[in-house]
C-alpha positions in Angstrom: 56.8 99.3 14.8 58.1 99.2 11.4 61.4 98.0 11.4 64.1 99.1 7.8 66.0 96.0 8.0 63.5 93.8 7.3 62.9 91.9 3.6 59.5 93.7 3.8 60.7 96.9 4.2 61.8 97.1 0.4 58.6 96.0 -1.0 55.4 98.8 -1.3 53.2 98.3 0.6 50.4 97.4 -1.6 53.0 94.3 -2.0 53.1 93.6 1.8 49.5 93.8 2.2 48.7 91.5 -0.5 51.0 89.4 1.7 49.8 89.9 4.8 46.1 89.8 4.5 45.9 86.4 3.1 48.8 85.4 5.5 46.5 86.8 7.6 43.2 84.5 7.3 45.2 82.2 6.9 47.2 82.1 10.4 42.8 82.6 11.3 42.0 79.3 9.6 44.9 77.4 11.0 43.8 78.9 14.8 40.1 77.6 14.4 40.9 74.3 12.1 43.0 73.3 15.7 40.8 74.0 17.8 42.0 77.2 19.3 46.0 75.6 19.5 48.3 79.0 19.0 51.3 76.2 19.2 50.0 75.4 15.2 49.9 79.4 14.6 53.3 79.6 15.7 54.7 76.9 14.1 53.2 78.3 10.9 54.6 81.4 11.2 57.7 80.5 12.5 58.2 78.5 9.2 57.4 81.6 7.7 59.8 83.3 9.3 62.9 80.7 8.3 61.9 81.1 4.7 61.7 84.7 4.4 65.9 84.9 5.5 66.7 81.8 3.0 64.6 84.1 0.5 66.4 87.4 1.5 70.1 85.3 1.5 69.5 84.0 -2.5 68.7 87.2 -3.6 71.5 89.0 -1.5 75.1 88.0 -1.6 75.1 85.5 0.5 76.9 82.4 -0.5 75.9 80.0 2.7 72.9 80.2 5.4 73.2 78.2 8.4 69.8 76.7 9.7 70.1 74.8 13.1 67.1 72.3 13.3 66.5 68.7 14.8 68.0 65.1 15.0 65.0 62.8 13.0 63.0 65.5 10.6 60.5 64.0 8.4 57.4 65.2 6.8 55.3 62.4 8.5 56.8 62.8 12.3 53.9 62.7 14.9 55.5 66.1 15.7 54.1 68.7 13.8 57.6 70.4 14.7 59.4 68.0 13.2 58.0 68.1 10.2 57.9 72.2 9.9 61.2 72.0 10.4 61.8 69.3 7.9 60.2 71.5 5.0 62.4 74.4 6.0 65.2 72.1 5.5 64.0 71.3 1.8 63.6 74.9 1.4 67.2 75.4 2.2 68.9 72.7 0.3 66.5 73.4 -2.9 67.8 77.6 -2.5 71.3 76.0 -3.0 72.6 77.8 -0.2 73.1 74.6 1.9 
């Protein structure tokens, strides 16, 4: 369902593909590197998912974006959630909209 609101809805679609295909393979590689776990793929694309609005917010208007994460982030956790949501925290405070 193709949905106008979206970031990749002003792109063409040569653009998206050239995104999605390797996004693609690589959402594949992640799957079968872990052993079948789909909680890695949706980490991964979940992290994906909280760039793409800090992406959309610099280039838009927005002065501020509010991300709601987790108590003890680091990029070495023994939770791989923690540290996805660590590096969307780094994205976010190096987009300056923090």
């Amino acid at each position: 369902m193709f949905n106008p609101s979206t970031i990749n809805a002003r792109q063409p679609f040569v653009m998206f593909l050239a995104f999605l295909v390797p996004f693609t393979v690589l959402n594949i590689w992640v799957y079968n590197g872990t052993v079948g776990s789909v909680l890695m793929v949706m980490l991964l694309h979940a992290l994906v998912n909280i760039s793409s609005p800090i992406q959309a917010a610099r280039a838009g208007a927005t002065e501020h974006f509010i991300l709601v994460s987790i108590q003890g982030v680091a990029p070495d956790h023994p939770m791989e959630l923690f540290g996805m949501k660590y590096l969307a925290e780094q994205e976010l405070k190096a987009s300056g909209l923090a």
